[in-house]
N, C-alpha and C positions, 0 to 999 in steps of 0.2 A: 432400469434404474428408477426406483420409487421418487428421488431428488429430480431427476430432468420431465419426470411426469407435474410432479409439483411448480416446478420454474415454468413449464409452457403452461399449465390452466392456468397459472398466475399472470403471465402474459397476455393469455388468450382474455382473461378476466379484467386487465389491465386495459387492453385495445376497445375491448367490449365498454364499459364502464368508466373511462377514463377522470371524468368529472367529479363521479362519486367518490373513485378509490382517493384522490387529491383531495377531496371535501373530507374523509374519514382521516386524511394524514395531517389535514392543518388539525381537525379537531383534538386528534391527540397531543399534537405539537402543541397548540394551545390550554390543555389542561395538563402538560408535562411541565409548561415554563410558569403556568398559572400555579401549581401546588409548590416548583422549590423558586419562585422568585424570592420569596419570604427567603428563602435561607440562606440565599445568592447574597440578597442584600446584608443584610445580618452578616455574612461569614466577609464582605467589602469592608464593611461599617466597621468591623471588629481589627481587621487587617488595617484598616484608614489609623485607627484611635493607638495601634500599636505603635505604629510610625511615629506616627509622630510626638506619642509619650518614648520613644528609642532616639527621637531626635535625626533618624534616618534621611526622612522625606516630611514635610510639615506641608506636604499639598492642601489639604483638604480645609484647616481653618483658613489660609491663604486664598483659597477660591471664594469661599464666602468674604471674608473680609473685602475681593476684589469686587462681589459681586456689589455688596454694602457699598463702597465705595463709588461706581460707577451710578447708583442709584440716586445716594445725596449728591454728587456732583452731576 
């Protein structure tokens, strides 16, 4: 089975190198949340301004005003 040859060298590569292969997984992990945080935020921001022009949820000027407020006081 081509699949269980591929799981053990990956293993065996994994036991071998353990450091490395972690070190190549944050780095992708970090240029995967580094390219869509932009859009993460944006698609939040976009969702936030619905709400609360729907009248739903009015969290978000709420949080700053509380924030505003704990600062002059």
């Amino acid at each position: 089975m081509p699949y269980s040859i591929i799981v053990t060298s990956y293993c065996y590569v994994l036991q071998k190198c353990r450091t490395f292969n972690l070190f190549i997984i944050a780095m992708v992990v970090v240029l995967f949340f580094s390219i869509h945080t932009e859009q993460i935020c944006f698609n939040f921001n976009a969702q936030c301004l619905y709400m609360e022009q729907t009248s739903q949820m009015p969290i978000c000027r709420e949080e700053t005003r509380d924030m505003n407020d704990t600062r002059r006081g």
